[in-house]
N, C-alpha and C positions, 0 to 999 in steps of 0.2 A: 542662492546659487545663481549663476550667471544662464539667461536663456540658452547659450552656446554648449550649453551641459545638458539641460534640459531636455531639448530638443533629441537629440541622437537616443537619450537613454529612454522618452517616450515613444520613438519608431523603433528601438530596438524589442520593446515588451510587447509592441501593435504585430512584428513579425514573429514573434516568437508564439503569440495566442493562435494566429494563424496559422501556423505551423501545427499545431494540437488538435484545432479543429480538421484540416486533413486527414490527421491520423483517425481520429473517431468516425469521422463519414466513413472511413473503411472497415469498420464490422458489421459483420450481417447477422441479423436473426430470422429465426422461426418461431411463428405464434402456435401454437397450437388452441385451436379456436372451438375443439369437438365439445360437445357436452360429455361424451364417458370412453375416447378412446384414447389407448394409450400408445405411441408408437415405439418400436424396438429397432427401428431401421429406419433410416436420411440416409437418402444419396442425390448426389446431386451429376450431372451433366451435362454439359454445354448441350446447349436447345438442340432436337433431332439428331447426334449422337451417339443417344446411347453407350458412353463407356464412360459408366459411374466411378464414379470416387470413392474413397472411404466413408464410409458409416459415423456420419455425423452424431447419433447418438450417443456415440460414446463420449462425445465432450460432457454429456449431462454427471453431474456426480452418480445418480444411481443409475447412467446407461440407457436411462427409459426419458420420454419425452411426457408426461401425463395431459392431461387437459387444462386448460389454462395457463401451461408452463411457455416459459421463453426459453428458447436453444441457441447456444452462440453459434455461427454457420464459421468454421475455421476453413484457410488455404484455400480461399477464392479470391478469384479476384472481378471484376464489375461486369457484367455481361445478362446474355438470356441461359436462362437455365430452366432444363425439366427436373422436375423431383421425383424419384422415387420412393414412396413413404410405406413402412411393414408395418405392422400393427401386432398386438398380442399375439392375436389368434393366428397369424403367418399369414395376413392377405395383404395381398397387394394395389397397391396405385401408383397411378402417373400422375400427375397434374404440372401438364405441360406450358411453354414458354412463360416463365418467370422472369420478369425485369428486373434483374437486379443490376442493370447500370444506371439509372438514377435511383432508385431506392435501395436502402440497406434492409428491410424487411420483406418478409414475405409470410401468410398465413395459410394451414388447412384448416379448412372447416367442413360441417356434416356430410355438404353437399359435394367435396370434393372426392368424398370414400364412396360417391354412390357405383360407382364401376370397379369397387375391387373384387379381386377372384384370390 
């Protein structure tokens, strides 16, 4: 094939992969990083706020978030955000300004439940 063919059809496939990788940068997760808690409620909030969003756990197939699991964070979009995280037993946390305009993940861990009530 003649390079004048070439050419177009390998910057066509270089824009096209880039295009895909945009789309993937924009899904967010939750790690859950506890050793044995489970949580039953994500919310999330633009930083200081406070007017949560829907209940991210229900993206999970069983609703529940366990230990070690990944949570897809759906209908956000890039910014600071505080989380609100509920747990089994119906206690509560904050765990406040979350970067998620360059990163797509974010995690709780033990030390994050030490102020729930």
């Amino acid at each position: 094939m003649p390079r004048t063919v070439w050419l177009p059809l390998i910057v066509g496939v270089a824009v096209m992969c880039g295009g895909f990788d945009a789309l993937a940068a924009d899904r967010f997760f939750l790690y859950n990083l506890t050793a044995s808690t489970t949580f039953t409620g994500v919310y999330l909030a633009p930083a200081g706020s406070g007017h949560w969003g829907d209940n991210q756990a229900l993206n999970d197939k069983d609703k529940e978030v366990d230990p070690s699991e990944r949570l897809q964070i759906k209908d956000i979009a890039r910014g600071r955000f505080d989380a609100k995280i509920v747990d089994k037993a119906g206690r509560t946390c904050i765990k406040r300004a979350i970067d998620l305009g360059n990163d797509t993940t974010f995690d709780i861990r033990d030390s994050d439940l030490k102020d729930c009530h």
